[in-house]
C-alpha positions in Angstrom: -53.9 45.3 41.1 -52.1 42.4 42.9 -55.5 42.1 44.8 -57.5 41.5 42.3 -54.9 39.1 40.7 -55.7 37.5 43.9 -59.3 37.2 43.7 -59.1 34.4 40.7 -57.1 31.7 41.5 -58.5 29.4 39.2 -58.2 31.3 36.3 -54.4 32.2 37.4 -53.5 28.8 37.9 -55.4 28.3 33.7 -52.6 30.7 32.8 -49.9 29.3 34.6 -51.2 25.8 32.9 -51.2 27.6 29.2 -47.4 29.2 30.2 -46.1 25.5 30.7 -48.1 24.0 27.8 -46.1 26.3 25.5 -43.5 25.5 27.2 -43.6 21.8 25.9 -44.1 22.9 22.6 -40.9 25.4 22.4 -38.7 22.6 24.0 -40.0 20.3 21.7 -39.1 22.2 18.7 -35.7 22.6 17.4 -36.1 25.8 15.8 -37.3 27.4 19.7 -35.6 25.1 21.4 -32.7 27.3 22.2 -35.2 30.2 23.2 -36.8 28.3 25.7 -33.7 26.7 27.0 -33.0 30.3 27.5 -36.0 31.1 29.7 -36.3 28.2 31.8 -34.4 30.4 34.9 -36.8 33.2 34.5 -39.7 30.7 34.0 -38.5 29.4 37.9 -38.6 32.8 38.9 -41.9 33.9 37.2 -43.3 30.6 38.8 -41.7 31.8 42.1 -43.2 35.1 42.0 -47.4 33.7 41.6 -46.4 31.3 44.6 -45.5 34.3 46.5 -48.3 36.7 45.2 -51.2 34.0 46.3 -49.6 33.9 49.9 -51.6 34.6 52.4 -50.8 37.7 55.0 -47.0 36.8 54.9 -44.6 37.9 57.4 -41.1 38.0 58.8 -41.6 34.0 59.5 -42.4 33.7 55.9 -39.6 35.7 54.4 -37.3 34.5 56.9 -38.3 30.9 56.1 -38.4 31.3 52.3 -34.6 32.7 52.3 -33.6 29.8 54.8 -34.7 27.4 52.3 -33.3 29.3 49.3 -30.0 29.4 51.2 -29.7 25.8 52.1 -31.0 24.3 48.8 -28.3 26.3 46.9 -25.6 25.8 49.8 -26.2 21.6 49.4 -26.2 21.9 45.8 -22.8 23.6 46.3 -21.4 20.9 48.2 -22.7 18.1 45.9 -21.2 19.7 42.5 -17.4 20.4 43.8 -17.5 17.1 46.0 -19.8 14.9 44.6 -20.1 13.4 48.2 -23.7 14.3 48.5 -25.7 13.4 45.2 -22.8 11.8 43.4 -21.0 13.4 40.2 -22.3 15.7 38.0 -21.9 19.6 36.7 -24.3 21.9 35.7 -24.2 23.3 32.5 -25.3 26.3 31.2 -28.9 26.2 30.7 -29.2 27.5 34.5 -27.9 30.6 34.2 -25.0 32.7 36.0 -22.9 30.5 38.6 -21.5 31.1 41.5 -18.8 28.2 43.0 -20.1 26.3 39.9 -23.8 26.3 40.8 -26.4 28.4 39.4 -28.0 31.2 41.9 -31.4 29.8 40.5 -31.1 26.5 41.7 -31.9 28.0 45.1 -35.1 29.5 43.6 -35.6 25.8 42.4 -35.6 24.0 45.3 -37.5 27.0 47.6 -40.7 26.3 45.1 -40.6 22.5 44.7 -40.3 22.6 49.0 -42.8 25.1 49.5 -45.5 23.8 46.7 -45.4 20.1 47.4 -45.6 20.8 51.0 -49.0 23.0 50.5 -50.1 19.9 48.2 -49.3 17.3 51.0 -50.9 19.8 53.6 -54.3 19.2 51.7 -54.4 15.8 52.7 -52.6 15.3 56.5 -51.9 17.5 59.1 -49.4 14.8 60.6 -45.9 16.3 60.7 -44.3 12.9 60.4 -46.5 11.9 57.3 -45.5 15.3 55.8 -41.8 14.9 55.8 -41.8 11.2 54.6 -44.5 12.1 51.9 -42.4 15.4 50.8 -39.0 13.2 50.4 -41.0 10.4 48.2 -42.8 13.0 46.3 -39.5 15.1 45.8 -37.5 11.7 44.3 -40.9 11.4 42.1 -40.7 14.6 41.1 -36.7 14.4 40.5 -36.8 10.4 38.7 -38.9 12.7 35.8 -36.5 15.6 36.2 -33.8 14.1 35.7 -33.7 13.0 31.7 -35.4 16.4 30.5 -32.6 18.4 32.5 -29.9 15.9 31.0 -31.3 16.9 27.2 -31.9 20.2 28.1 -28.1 20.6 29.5 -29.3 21.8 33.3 -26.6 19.3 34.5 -25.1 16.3 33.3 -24.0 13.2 35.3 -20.1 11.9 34.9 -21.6 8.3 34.9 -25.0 7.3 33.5 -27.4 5.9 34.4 -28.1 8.1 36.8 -26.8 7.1 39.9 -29.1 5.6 43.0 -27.1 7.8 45.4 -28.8 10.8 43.9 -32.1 9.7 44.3 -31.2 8.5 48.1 -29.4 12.4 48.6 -32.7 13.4 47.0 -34.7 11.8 49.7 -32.6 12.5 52.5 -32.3 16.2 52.0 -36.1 16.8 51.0 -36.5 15.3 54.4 -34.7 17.6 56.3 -36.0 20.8 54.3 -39.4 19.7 55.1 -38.6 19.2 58.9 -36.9 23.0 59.1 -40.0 24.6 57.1 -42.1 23.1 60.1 -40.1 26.1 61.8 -41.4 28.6 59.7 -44.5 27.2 58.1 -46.8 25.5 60.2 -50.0 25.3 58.0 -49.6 27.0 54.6 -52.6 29.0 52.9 -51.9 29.2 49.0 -54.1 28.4 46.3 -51.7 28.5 43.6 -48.7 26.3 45.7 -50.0 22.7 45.1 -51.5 23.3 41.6 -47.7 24.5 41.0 -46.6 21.6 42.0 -48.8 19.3 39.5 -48.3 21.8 36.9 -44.8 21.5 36.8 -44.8 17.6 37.3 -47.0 17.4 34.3 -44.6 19.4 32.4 -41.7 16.7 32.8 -43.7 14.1 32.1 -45.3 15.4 28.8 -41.6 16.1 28.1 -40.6 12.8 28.4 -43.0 11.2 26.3 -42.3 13.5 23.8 -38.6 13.4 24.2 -39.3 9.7 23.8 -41.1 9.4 20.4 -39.2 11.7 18.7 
């Protein structure tokens, strides 16, 4: 069954589109709102799990690398909650799920697809491993600068000051850059045809959520 799944990326990636669109319009209804909030951590992992099932012949390398990167983005995310040294001071609420040392499990699962897919989208266009990992950390603060007021509403995590400060954006950076330089270890070229269409699909999502958010 998974192999014929495989066989029809584009209509996959339709459906994934469709999934999101809802999406939008249960977040943007108060009587669903709550439901959806509900499902965003299963929506990460649902996401997670087409990423993996369009992988090409993956092997210890890529499970090896794909529980690196889940280890370090919820290890950082650790250390920037109880410290607030890293992306300045925030908490997460409770829209994320269970929590372990105040950070939710899934924010690992976050960070291991928004890595992995924007670095498949980026690998469509250069080969150069320098270009990659300064295009990943701009297209990760990007990604995050429309994040960041949907997950505020939606109660992902909230900020102890606001606006939201420039250190976060600069951790952002920073950080993204370094993941992107240890997946070179484990993923030299990636072959995915749902990754990068991932990517925009989600990126598209924040941004229709934010101009609805904003007229109503």
């Amino acid at each position: 069954m998974l192999e014929n799944v495989r066989k029809y990326p584009v209509a996959t990636t339709v459906v994934i589109a469709i999934y999101y669109a809802v999406g939008v319009i249960g977040l943007s209804l108060e009587v669903s709102m709550m439901l959806f909030k509900n499902l965003i951590p299963f929506t990460l992992l649902f996401s997670l799990y087409f990423v993996w099932l369009f992988q090409e012949n993956p092997g210890k390398q890529f499970y090896f690398g794909w529980l690196t990167i889940f280890l370090l983005g919820f290890l950082v995310e650790v250390l920037g909650v109880n410290t607030g040294f890293i992306f300045g001071e925030y908490t997460y609420g409770k829209t994320l799920g269970f929590k372990l040392w105040n950070t939710p499990l899934v924010i690992g699962v976050n960070w291991l697809l928004l890595i992995y897919s924007s670095r498949a989208l980026i690998g469509i266009f250069t080969r150069s491993r320098w270009l990659t990992w300064l295009a990943g950390g701009a297209l990760m603060v990007l990604y995050d600068i429309v994040l960041e007021p949907i997950a505020i509403r939606l109660d992902m995590w909230n900020w102890y000051l606001s606006p939201v400060p420039v250190q976060n954006y600069i951790a952002w950076f920073i950080v993204s850059f370094i993941f992107f330089v240890i997946s070179d270890l484990f993923f030299k070229r990636i072959e995915n045809k749902i990754a990068p269409a991932m990517f925009i699909v989600q990126f598209i999502f924040f941004v229709t959520l934010n101009i609805v958010y904003y007229f109503t």
